[in-house]
C-alpha positions in Angstrom: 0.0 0.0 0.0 1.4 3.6 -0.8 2.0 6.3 1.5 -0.8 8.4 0.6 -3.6 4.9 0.4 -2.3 4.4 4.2 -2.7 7.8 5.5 -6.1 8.3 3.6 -7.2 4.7 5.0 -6.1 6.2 8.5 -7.9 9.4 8.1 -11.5 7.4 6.8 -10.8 5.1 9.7 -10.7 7.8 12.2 -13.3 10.0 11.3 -15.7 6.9 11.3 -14.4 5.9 15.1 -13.5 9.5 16.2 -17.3 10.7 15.0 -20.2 11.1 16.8 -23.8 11.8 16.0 -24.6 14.7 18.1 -21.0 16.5 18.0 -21.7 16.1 14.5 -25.7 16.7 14.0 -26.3 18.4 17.7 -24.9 22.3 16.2 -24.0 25.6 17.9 -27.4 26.2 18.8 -30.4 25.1 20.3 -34.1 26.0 20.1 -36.8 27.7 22.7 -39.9 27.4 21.4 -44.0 27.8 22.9 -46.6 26.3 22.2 -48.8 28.6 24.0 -49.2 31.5 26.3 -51.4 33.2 28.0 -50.9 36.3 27.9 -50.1 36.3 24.3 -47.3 39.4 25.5 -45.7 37.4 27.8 -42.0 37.8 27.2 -39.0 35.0 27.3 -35.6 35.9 29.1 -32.2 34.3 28.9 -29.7 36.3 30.8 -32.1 39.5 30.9 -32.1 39.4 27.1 -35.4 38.8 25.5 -35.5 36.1 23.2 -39.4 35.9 22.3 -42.8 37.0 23.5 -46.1 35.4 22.7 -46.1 31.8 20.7 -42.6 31.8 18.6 -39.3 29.8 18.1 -36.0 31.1 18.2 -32.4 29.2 18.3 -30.0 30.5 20.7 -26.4 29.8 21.4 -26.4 26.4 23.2 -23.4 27.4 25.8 -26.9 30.0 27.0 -29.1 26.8 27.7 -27.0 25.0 30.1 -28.7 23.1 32.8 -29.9 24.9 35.8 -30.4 28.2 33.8 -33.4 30.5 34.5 -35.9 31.6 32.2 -38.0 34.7 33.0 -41.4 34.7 31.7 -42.9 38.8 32.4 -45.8 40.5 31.0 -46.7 43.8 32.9 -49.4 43.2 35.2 -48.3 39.8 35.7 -46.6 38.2 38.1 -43.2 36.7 37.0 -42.5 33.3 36.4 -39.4 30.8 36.0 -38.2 28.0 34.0 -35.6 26.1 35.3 -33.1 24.5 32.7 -33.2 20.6 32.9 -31.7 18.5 29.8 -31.6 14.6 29.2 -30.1 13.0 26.7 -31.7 12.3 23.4 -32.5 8.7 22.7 -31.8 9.4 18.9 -28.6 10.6 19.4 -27.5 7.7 21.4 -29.4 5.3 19.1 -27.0 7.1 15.9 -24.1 6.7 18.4 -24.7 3.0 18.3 -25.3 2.5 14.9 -22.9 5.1 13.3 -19.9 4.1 15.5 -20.2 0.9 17.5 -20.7 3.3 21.0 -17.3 5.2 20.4 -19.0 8.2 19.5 -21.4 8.2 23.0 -18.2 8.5 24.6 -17.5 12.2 22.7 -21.4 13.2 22.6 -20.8 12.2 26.5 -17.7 14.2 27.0 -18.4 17.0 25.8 -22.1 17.1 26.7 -23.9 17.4 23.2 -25.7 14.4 23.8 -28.2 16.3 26.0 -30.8 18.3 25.2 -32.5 21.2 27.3 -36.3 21.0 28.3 -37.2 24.1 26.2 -39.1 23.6 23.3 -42.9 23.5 23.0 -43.0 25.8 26.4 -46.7 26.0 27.8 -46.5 30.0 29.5 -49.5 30.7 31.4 -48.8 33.8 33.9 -51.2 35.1 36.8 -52.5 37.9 37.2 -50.8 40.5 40.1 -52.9 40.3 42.8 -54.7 36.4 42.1 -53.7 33.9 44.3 -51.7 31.0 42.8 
């Protein structure tokens, strides 16, 4: 085998073991999304910068949507509400893991934490009134 047949054989080789499916598929960003709210000018914050208001989707940086992060939900009038951050791993990513690379590439989605997702798509907001009780 020639020189370059080896090294391109090695480089095929390791990209195959070396990838993984969320690393790969997972991106830069990730998406917070509702699927209702009441009021319909209730307003999403991520580190006191809106991101939405109403029913929309938007994709934000995913180093913003770590776990444990707060969401502020505020509408004038309203009292102020929070969403915690939670993520869990996604079941198709570790299925592609599996597939694609034998389980090598859960061990890099693992690593370096692509493999989970946050809880923040298809967000139900439904803020009380100032003075109602809860």
């Amino acid at each position: 085998m020639s020189l370059i047949k080896t090294i391109t054989f090695i480089a095929i080789i390791s990209l195959l073991i070396l990838s993984s499916c969320a690393t790969i598929l997972g991106g830069k960003r990730n998406t917070i999304s509702t699927k209702s709210a009441s009021p319909a000018e209730a307003k999403i914050y991520v580190d006191n910068k809106e991101v939405g208001q109403g029913v929309f989707k938007t994709k934000i940086s995913k180093f913003n949507l770590q776990e444990g992060e707060v969401l502020l939900v505020k509408c004038e009038g309203y009292i102020t509400d929070t969403i915690i951050v939670s993520r869990k791993a996604s079941p198709w990513y570790i299925a592609l893991d599996f597939v694609s690379t034998i389980g090598i590439g859960l061990a890099v989605d693992v690593g370096t934490g692509n493999i989970y997702r946050p809880n923040t798509q298809n967000l139900e907001i439904e803020l009380k009134k100032e003075g109602e009780q809860r």
